[in-house]
C-alpha positions in Angstrom: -19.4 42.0 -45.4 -18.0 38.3 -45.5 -14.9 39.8 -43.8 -17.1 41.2 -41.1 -18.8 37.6 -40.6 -16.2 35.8 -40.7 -14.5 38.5 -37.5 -17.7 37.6 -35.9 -18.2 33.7 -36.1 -14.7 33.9 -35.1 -15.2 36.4 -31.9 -18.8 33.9 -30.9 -16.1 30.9 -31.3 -13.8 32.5 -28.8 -16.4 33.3 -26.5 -17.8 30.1 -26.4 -14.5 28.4 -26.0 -14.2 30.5 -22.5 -17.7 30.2 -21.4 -16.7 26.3 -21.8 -13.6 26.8 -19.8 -15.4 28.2 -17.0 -17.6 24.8 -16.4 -16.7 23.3 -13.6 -16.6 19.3 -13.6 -18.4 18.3 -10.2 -17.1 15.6 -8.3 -18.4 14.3 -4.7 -16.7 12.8 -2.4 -18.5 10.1 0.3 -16.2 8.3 3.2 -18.0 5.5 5.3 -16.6 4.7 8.4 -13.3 4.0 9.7 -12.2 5.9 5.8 -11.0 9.2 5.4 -10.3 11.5 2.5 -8.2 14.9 1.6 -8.3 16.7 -1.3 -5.9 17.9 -3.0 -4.9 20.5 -5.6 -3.9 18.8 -8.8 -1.1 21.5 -10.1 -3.0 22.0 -13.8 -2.6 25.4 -15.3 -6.4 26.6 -13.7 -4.9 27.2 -10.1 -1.4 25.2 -10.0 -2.3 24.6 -5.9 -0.6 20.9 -4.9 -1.5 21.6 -1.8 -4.3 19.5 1.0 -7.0 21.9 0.8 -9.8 20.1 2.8 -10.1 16.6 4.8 -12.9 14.7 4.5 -13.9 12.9 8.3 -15.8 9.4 8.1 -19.2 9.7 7.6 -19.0 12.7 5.1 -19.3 13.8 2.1 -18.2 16.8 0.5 -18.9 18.3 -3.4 -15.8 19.3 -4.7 -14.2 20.9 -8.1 -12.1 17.8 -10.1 -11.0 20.9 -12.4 -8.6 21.6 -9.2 -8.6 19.4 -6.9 -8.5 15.1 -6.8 -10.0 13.1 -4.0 -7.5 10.6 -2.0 -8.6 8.2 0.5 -7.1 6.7 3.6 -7.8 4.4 6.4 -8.6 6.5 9.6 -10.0 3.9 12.0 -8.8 0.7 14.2 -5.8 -0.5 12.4 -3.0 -3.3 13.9 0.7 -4.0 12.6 1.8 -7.6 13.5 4.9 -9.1 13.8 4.9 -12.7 13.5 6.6 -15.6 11.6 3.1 -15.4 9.8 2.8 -11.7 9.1 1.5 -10.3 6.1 2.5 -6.8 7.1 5.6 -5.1 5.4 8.5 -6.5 7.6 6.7 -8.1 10.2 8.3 -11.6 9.4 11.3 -10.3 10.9 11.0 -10.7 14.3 11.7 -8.3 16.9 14.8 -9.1 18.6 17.4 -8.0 22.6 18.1 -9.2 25.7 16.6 -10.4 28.6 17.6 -8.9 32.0 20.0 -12.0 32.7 21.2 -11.6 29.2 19.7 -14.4 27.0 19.4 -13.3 23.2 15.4 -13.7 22.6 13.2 -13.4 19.6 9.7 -11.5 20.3 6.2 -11.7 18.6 4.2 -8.7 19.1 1.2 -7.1 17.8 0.1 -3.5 17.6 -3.0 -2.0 17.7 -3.5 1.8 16.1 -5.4 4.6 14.4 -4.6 7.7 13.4 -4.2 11.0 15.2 -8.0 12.8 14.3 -6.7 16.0 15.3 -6.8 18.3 12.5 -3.9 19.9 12.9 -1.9 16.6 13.6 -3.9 14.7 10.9 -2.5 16.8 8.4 0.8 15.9 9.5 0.0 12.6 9.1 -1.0 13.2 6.0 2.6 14.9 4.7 3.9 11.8 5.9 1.5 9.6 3.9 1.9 11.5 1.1 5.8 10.6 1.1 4.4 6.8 0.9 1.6 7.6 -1.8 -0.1 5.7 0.8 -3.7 6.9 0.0 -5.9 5.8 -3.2 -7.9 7.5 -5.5 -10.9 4.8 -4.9 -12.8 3.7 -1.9 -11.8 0.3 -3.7 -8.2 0.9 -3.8 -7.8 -1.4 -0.4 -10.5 -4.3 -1.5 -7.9 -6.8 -3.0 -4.1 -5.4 -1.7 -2.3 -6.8 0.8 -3.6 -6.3 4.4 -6.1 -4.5 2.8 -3.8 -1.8 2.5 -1.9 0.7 -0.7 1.3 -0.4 -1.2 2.4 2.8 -0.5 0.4 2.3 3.6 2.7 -0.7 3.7 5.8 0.9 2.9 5.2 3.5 5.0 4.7 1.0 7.9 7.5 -1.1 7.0 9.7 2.3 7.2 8.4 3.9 10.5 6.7 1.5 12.2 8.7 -1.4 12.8 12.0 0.3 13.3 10.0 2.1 16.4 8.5 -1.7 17.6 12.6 -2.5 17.6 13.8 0.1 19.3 11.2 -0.4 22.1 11.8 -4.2 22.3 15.2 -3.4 22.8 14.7 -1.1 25.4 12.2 -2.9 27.4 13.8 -6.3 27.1 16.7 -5.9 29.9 13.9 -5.7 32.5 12.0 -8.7 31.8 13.3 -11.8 33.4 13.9 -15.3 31.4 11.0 -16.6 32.8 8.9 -15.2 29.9 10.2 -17.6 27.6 11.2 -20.6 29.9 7.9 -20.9 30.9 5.7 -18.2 29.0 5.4 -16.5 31.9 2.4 -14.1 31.0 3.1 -11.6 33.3 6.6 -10.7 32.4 5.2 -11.2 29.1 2.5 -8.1 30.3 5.1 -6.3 31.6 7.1 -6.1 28.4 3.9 -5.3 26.2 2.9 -2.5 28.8 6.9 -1.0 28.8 6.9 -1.5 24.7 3.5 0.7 24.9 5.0 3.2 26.9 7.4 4.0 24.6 6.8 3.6 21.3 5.3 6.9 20.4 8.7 8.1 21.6 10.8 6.0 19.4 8.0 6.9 16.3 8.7 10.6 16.6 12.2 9.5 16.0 11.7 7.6 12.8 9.1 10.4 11.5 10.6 13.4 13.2 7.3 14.6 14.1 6.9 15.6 17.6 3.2 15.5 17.4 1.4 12.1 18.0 0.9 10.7 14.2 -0.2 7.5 15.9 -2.9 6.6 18.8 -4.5 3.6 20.2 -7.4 2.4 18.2 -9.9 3.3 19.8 -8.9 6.6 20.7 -12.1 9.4 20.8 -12.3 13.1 20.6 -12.6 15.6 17.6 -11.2 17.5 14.6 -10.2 19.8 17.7 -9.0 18.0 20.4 -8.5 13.9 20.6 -7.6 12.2 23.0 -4.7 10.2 21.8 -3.5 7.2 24.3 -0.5 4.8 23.9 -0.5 2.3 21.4 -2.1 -1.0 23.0 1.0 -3.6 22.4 0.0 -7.3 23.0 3.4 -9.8 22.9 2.4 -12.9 21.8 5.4 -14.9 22.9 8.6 -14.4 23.5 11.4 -17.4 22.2 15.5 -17.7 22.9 16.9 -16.7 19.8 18.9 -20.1 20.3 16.4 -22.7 19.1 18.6 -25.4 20.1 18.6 -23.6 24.2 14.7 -23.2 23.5 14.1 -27.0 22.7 16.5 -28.0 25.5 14.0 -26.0 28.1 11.1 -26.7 26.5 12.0 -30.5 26.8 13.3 -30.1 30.3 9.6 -28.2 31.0 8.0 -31.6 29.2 10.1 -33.7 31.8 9.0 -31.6 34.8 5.5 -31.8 33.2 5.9 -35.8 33.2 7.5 -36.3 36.6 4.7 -34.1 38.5 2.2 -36.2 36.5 3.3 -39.5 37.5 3.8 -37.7 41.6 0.3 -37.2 41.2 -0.6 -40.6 40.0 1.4 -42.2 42.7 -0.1 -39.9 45.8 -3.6 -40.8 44.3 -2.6 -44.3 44.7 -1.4 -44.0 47.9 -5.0 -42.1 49.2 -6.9 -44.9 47.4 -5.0 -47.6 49.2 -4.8 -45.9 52.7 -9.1 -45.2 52.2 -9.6 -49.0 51.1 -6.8 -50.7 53.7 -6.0 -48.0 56.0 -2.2 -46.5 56.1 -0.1 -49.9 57.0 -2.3 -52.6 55.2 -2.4 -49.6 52.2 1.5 -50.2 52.2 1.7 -53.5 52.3 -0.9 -54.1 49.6 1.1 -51.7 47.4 4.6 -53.4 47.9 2.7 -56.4 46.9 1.4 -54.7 43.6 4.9 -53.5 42.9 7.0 -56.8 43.3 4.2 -58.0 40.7 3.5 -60.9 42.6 0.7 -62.6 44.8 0.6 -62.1 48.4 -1.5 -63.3 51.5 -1.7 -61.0 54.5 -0.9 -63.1 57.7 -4.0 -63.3 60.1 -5.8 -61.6 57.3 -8.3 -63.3 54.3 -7.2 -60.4 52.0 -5.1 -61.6 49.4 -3.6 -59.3 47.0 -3.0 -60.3 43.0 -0.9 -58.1 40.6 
């Protein structure tokens, strides 16, 4: 009889242990705006699935099993990439770099403006790539305190595809745009390479992520899990320099001498409309030849006398 109770208490154990097992442990999974989430299989010996087995949109929520899968969260709205002696982003100190259409070696700020592809299909490929960053968090809080508000992992991945694509089209866009946009910050040649850049940097992105599908889209972008309408990257430059700072402050200080010599033209032809309202044009010439020798003078047949 013990033997048998023993068997049994034994046999309850067991069964206990695999109606234990079977208990799921719940997990939820909330994105506000501008955030999304996947989740993905976690490989443990339940299911051994690694692979992105739902997407979570912003504004959602979804219950999920944390026996198989774990929830990751990404950044899916208006985002920007800077380049700028003042960046915080992952290589956008160095400054984007070519030649102007006469030639002149320049140095160009610029600032992107972005968001993901929301296209189902082409969000999961933006996912893969992410994934080769570990770009995405495991908390809504992962972004609170890291640079840019970003992973590490979302900077690297920036640093690696982005800015190599911002180069390329800087490059290729530069031999169009005349010196002018950094002799005198000429805004629309300045325009003009921001709208060129724009134009082809999805191009030069499917090149650095060999995608073909567009990862990337201008913030701002609308449409649905099923079809979104994905413009161009909006591009701003934000100035354009010589790479030569010693021709830079040469120009700039010839522009500061320009500056000063149509200042003083202005002075001297409001002088010369004061005088010619007050003594007419030939007494208004006289009267200023006598404020320019710096000395007194009396007008023949005239009471008017003139004092520097």
């Amino acid at each position: 009889m013990k033997k048998i109770a023993i068997a049994l208490a034994a046999s309850v154990a067991a069964v206990g242990l695999t109606a234990g097992s079977c208990e799921s442990s719940p997990g939820r999974v909330t994105t506000p705006e501008g955030m999304c989430a996947y989740l993905v299989g976690n490989g443990n010996q339940l299911n051994g699935n690694r692979t992105v087995n739902d997407i979570i949109y912003p504004g959602n929520s979804r219950d999920y099993n944390q026996d198989y899968d774990q929830a990751k969260y990404f950044p899916c709205g208006p985002r920007n990439y800077i380049v700028s002696p003042n960046s915080g982003d992952a290589g956008g100190k160095d400054l984007l770099v070519g030649r102007t259409k006469q030639g002149t070696s320049v140095q160009v700020s610029a600032s992107a403006y972005w968001m993901p592809n929301l296209q189902e299909s082409v969000l999961r490929q933006f996912i893969t790539l992410c994934q080769k960053y570990n770009c995405a968090n495991d908390n809504l809080d992962g972004n609170s305190n890291a640079s840019n508000f970003a992973s590490p992992g979302w900077n690297g991945m920036l640093a690696e595809n982005f800015h190599p694509a911002f180069q390329r089209a800087a490059a290729a866009v530069l031999p169009t745009i005349d010196d002018s946009a950094w002799q005198s910050a000429n805004q629309d040649e300045r325009n003009k390479l921001a709208a060129g850049m724009s134009d082809r940097f999805l191009t030069e992105l499917q090149t650095v992520t060999g995608f073909t599908a567009p990862l990337f889209c201008s913030s701002g972008s609308t449409g649905s899990k099923t079809s979104f309408d994905c413009g161009n990257i909006r591009i701003v430059v934000d100035y354009v320099a010589a790479a030569d700072n010693s021709l830079q402050q040469q120009t700039d200080e010839n522009i500061k001498r320009q500056r000063e010599i149509e200042m003083q033209r202005q002075a001297a032809q409001a002088r010369i409309d004061l005088t010619n309202q007050l003594y007419g044009p030939d007494l208004g010439a006289v009267v200023r030849a006598c404020q320019d020798v710096q000395s007194s003078c009396v007008i023949a047949n005239s009471p008017v006398q003139v004092h520097k």
